[in-house]
C-alpha positions as CSV (number, residue, x, y, z in Angstrom):
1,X,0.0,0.0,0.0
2,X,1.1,3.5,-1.0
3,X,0.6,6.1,1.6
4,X,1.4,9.6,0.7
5,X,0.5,12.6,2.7
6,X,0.6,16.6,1.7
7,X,1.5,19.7,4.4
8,X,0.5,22.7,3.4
9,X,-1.0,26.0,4.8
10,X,-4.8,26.6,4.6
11,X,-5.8,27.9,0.7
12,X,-2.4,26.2,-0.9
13,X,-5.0,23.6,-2.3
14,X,-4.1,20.1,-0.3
15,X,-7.4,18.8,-0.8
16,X,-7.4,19.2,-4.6
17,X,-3.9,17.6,-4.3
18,X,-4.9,15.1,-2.6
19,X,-8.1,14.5,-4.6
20,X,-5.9,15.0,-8.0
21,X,-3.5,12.0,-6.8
22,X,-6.5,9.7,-5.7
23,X,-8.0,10.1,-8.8
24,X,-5.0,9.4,-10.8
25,X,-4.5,6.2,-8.9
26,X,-7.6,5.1,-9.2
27,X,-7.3,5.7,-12.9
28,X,-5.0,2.9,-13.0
29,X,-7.4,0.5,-10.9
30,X,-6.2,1.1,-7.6
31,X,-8.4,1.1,-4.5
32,X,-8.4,4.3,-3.0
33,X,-9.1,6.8,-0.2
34,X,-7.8,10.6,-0.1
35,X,-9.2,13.3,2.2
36,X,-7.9,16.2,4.0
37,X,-7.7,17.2,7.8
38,X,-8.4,20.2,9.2
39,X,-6.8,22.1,12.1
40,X,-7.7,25.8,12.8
41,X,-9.8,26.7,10.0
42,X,-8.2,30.0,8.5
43,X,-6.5,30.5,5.5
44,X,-2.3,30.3,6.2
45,X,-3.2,27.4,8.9
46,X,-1.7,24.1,9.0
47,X,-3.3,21.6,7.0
48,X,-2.8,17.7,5.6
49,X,-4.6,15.9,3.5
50,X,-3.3,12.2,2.8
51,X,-3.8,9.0,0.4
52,X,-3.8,5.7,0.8
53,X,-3.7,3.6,-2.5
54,X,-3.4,-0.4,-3.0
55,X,-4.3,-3.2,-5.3
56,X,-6.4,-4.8,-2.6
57,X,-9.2,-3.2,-0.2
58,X,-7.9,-0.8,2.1
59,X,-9.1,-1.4,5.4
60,X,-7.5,1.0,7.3
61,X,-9.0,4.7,8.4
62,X,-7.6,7.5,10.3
63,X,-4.6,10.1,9.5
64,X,-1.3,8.1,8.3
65,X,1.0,7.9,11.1
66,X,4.0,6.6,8.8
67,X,3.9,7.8,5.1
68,X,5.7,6.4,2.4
69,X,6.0,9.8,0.9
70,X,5.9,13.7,2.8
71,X,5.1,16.1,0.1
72,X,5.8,20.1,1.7
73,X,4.3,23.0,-0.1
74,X,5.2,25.5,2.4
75,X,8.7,25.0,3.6
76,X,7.9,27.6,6.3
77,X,6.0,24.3,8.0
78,X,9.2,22.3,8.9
79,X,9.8,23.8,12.4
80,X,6.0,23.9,13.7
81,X,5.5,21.0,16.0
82,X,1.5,21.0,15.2
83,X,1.9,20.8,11.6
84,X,4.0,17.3,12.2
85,X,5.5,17.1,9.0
86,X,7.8,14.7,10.1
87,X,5.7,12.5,12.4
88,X,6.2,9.1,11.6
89,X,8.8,9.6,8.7
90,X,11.6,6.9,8.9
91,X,14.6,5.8,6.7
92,X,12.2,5.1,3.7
93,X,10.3,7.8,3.9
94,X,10.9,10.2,0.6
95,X,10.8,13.8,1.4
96,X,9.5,16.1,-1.6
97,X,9.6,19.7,-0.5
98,X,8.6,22.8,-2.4
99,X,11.8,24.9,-1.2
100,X,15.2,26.6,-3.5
101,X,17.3,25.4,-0.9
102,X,19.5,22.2,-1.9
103,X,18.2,18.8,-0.8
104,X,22.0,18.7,1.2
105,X,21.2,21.6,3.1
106,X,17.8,20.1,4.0
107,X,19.2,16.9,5.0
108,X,21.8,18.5,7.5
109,X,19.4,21.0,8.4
110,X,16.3,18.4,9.5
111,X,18.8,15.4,10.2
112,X,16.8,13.4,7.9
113,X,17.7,10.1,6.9
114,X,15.6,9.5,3.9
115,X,15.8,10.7,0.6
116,X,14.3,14.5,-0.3
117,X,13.6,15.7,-3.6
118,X,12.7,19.3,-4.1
119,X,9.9,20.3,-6.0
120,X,11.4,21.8,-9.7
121,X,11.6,25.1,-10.2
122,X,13.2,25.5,-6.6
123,X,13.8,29.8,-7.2
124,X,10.1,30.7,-7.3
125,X,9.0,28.7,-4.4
126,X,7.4,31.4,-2.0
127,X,5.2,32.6,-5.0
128,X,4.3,29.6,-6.1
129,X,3.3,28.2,-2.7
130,X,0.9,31.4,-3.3
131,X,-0.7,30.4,-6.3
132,X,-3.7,28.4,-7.5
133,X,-1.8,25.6,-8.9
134,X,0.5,24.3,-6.0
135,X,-1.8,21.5,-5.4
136,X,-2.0,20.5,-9.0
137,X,1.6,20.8,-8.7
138,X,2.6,18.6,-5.8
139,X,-0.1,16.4,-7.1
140,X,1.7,15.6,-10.6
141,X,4.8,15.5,-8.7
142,X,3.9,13.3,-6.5
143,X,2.5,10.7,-9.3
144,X,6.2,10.9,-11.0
145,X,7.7,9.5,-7.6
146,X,5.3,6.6,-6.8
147,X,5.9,5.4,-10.3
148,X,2.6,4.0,-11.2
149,X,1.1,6.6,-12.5
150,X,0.9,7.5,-16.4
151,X,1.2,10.8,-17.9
152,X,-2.5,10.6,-19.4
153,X,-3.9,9.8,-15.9
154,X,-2.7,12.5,-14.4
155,X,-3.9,15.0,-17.0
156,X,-7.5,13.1,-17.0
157,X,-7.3,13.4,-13.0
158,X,-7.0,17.1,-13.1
159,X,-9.4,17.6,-15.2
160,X,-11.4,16.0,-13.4
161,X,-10.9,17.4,-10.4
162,X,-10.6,21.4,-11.7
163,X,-13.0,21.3,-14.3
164,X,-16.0,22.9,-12.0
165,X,-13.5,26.2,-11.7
166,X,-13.8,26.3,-15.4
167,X,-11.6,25.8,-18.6
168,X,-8.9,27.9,-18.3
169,X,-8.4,27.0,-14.6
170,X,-8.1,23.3,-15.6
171,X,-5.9,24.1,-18.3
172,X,-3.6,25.8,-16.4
173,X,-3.2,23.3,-13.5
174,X,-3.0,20.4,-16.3
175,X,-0.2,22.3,-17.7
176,X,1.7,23.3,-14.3
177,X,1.2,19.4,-13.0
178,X,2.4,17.7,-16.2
179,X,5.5,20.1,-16.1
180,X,6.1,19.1,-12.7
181,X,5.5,15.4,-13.4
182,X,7.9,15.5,-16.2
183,X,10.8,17.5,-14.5
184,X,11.1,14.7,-12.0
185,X,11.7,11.7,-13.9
186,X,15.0,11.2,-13.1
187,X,13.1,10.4,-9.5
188,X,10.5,8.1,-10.6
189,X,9.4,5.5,-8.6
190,X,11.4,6.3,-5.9
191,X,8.7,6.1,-3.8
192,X,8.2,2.2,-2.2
193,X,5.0,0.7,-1.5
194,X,4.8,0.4,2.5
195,X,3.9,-2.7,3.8
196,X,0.5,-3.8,5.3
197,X,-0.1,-2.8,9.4
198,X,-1.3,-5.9,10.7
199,X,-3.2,-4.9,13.8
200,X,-2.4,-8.2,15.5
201,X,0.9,-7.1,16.7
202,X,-0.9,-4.1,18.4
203,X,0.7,-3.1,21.4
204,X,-1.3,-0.9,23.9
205,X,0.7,2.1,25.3
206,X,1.7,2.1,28.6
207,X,-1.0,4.4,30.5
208,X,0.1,6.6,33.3
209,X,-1.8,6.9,36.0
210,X,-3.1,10.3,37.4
211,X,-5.1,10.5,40.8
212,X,-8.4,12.0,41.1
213,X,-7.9,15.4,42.7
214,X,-10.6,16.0,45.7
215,X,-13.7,17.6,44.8
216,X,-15.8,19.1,47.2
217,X,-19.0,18.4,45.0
218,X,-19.5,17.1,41.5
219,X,-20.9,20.4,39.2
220,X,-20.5,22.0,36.5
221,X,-19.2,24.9,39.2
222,X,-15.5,25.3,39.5
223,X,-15.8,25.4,43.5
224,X,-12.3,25.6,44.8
225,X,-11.2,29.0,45.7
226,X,-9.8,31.9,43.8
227,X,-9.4,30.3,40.4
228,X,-9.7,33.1,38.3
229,X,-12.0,35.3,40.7
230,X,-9.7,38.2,39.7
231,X,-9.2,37.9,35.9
232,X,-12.4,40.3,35.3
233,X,-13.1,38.4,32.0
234,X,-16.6,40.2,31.7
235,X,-14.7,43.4,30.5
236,X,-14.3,41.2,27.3
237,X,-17.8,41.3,26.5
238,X,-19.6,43.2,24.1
239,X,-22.9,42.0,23.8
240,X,-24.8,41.0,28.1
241,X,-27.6,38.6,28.0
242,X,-30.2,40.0,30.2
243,X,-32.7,37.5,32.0
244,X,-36.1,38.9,31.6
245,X,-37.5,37.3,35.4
246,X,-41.1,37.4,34.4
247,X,-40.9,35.2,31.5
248,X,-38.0,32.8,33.7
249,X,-39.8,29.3,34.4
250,X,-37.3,28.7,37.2
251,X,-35.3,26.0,34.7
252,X,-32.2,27.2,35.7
253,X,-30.5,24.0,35.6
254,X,-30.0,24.3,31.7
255,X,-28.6,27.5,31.8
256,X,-26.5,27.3,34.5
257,X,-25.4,24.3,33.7
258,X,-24.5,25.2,30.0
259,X,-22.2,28.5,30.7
260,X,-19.0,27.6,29.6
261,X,-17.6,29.5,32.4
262,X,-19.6,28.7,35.0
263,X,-20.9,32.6,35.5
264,X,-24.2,31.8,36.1
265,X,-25.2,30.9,39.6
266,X,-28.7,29.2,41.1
267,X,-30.0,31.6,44.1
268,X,-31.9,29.9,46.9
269,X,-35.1,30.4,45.4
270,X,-33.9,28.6,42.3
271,X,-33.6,31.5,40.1
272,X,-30.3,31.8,37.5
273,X,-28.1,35.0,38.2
274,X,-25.4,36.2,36.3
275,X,-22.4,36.7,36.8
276,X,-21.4,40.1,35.2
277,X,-17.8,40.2,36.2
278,X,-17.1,37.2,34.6
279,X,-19.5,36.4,32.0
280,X,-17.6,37.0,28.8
281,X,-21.1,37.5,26.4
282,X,-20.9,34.2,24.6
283,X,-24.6,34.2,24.4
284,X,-24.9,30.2,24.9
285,X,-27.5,30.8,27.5
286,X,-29.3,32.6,24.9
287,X,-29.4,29.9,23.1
288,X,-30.3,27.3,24.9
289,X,-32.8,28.6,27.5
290,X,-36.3,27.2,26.8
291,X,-38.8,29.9,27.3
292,X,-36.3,32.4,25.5
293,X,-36.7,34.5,28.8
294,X,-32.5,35.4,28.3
295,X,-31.8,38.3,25.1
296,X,-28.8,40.0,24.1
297,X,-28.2,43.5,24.7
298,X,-25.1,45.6,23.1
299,X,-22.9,46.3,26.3
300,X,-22.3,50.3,25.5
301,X,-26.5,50.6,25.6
302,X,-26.4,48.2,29.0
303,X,-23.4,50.5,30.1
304,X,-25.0,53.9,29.2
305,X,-28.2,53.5,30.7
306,X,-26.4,52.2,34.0
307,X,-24.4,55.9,33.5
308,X,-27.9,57.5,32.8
309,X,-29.9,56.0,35.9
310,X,-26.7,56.7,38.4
């Protein structure tokens, strides 16, 4: 089995590269599964997207904890522990890495054992990692390394995978990915087929054992003392959910029980009470109260009529 995973930033197009390679493998009657994974979801973010590919079902699921191949688009990713572009790697793991420094100065700089190819076309990397095509690109790259993939899959792949963007879009990623597919043949099949993870072996990790800490009573409260009583986190909100009392049906478990931060007490008559010096306006209790008896009110109006009424 082939597995192959891309690193890129949010918007550099690892899903279509992803997509464009499983596509292309299937092409040539592999079984197949490609998708990405998402961290934080905003454009520059970490992101991978992987593909598994064999001649027989594929069985397993999950994120590929170690690749056959590490394909970087963003060389700016090497040093970021939660991108974990080199989890798993080993000695026969191939490195292909959109950067214009040498593949020397990446192996002393990374300590890498492998083999690392750099993507062609190594002194326009930054704008390229910009453009629309660098998923098409590491795509078609990455089809010249497995070996297994023909020319006239790979174009057919792209297409199919770019044609909703329209013609001149596909055109132009067909173009950039055959170009990169072609400038690395004197790497092909570099790449080896990794061998099947038999689940038998399995070996559970060794746990480690933390005691309960002692808790006065099981709530959703935080009741130990002055955690966080200072940090005024309610000067962070900007819109104050107001509880309208005459409408309250006295359900103050949901409400008080839902805060995220706890800031919403039960009184001994069973009422919810806010509380304003730490309630930071996430409007949860908004949402979730029943008879809609809690609304939202802009902070500066709250603040002004307080001013007004003093």
């Amino acid at each position: 089995m082939y597995r192959i995973r891309f690193h890129g930033r949010g918007g550099q197009g690892m899903k279509t590269a992803s997509r464009i390679l499983g596509s292309a493998f299937f092409r040539e009657g592999y079984e197949v599964q490609d998708a990405p994974r998402y961290g934080a979801e905003r454009r520059g973010a970490p992101i991978f997207a992987y593909v598994r590919a064999a001649q027989r079902p594929i069985h397993e699921r999950g994120g590929i904890a170690q690749p056959d191949l590490v394909v970087v688009a963003d060389e700016t990713l090497t040093p970021i522990p939660a991108a974990g572009v080199l989890a798993g790697v080993s000695a026969r793991t191939v490195l292909l890495i959109n950067s214009a420094e040498s593949e020397d100065a990446w192996k002393a700089r990374l300590n890498y054992a492998g083999r690392i190819v750099r993507l062609p076309g190594g002194g326009e990397t930054r704008e390229r990692a910009e453009t629309a095509t660098i998923g098409a690109i590491c795509a078609g790259a990455a089809a010249r390394l497995v070996g297994r993939i023909s020319r006239e899959a790979l174009a057919l792949a792209v297409d199919d995978e770019i044609a909703a963007l329209g013609r001149e879009a596909a055109e132009k990623s067909r173009e950039r990915a055959l170009a990169a597919f072609d400038a690395l043949d004197f790497a092909e099949g570099c790449v080896m087929e990794g061998e099947a993870h038999d689940a038998r072996g399995y070996a559970a990790p060794e746990w480690v054992e933390l005691a309960a800490e002692a808790a006065l009573a099981a709530a959703p409260d935080i009741r130990a003392v002055a955690t966080s009583v200072e940090v005024r986190t309610g000067l962070w909100r900007t819109l104050r959910p107001v509880i309208d009392y005459d409408h309250c049906k006295g359900c103050s478990w949901v409400c008080s029980t839902l805060c995220p931060d706890s800031a919403i007490q039960v009184d001994a008559e069973g009422a919810p009470r806010i509380d304003y010096d730490h309630c930071k306006g996430c409007l949860v209790c908004v949402a979730v109260c029943p008879p809609h008896a809690i609304r939202a009110l802009p902070e500066k109006d709250v603040q002004q009529a307080q001013e007004a009424t003093a």
